[in-house]
C-alpha positions in Angstrom: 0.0 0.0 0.0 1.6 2.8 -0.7 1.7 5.8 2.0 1.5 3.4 4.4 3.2 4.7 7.6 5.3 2.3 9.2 6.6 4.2 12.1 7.6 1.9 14.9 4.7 3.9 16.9 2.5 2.0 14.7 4.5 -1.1 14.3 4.8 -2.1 17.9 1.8 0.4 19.2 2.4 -1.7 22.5 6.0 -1.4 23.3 6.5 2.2 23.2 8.0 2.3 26.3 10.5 0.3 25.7 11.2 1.5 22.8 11.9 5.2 24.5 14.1 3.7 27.6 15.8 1.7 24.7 16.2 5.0 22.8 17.6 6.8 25.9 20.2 4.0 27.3 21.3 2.2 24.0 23.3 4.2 21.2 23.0 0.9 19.1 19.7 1.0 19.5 18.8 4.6 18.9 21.3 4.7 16.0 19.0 1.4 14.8 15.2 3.3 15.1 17.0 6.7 14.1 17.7 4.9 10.7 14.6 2.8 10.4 12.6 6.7 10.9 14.5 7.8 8.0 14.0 4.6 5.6 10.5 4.6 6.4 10.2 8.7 5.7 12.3 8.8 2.4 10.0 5.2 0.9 6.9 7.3 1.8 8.1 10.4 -0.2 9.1 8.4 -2.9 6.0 6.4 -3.3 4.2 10.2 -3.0 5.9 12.4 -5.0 6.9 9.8 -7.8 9.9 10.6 -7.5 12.5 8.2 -10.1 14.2 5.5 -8.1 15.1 2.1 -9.8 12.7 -0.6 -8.8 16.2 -2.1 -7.0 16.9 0.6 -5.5 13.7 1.1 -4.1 13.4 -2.6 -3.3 16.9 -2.2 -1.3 15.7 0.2 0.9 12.6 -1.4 1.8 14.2 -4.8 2.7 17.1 -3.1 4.8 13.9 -1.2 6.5 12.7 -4.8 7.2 16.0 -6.0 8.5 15.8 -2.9 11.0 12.3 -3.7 12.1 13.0 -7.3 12.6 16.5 -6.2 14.8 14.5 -3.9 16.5 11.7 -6.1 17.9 14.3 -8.6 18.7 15.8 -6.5 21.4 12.4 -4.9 22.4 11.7 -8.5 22.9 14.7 -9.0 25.0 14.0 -6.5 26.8 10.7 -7.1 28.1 11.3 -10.0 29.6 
């Protein structure tokens, strides 16, 4: 879908929490969301605006936005045991 925001808000609605204290004591981890955030900003203003991007290109980004997700709920996961 396209303009779909994926902000980790909205992603893990019920972990955001963690996800601040995570932000605040882990440089790894804010350096992590701090990416994700601008992955998932610059794929929703080129699926906007139209912008030209290769379809590889474009695919790249939103599969290293996946791998950040998926690294991120691992150590929200970790966390809140």
């Amino acid at each position: 879908m396209l303009d779909e925001n994926h902000s980790l808000a909205i992603e893990f609605p019920e972990h955001q929490s963690t996800i601040h204290q995570l932000k605040m004591a882990n440089a790894n981890f804010k350096s992590m969301a701090d990416r994700y955030h601008k992955l998932d900003h610059a794929i929703r203003g080129l699926e906007n605006q139209s912008l030209p991007i290769s379809d590889t290109s474009f695919g790249q980004m939103k599969l290293e936005r996946a791998h950040l997700k998926d690294k991120i709920f691992e150590i929200i996961g970790k966390t809140d045991k």
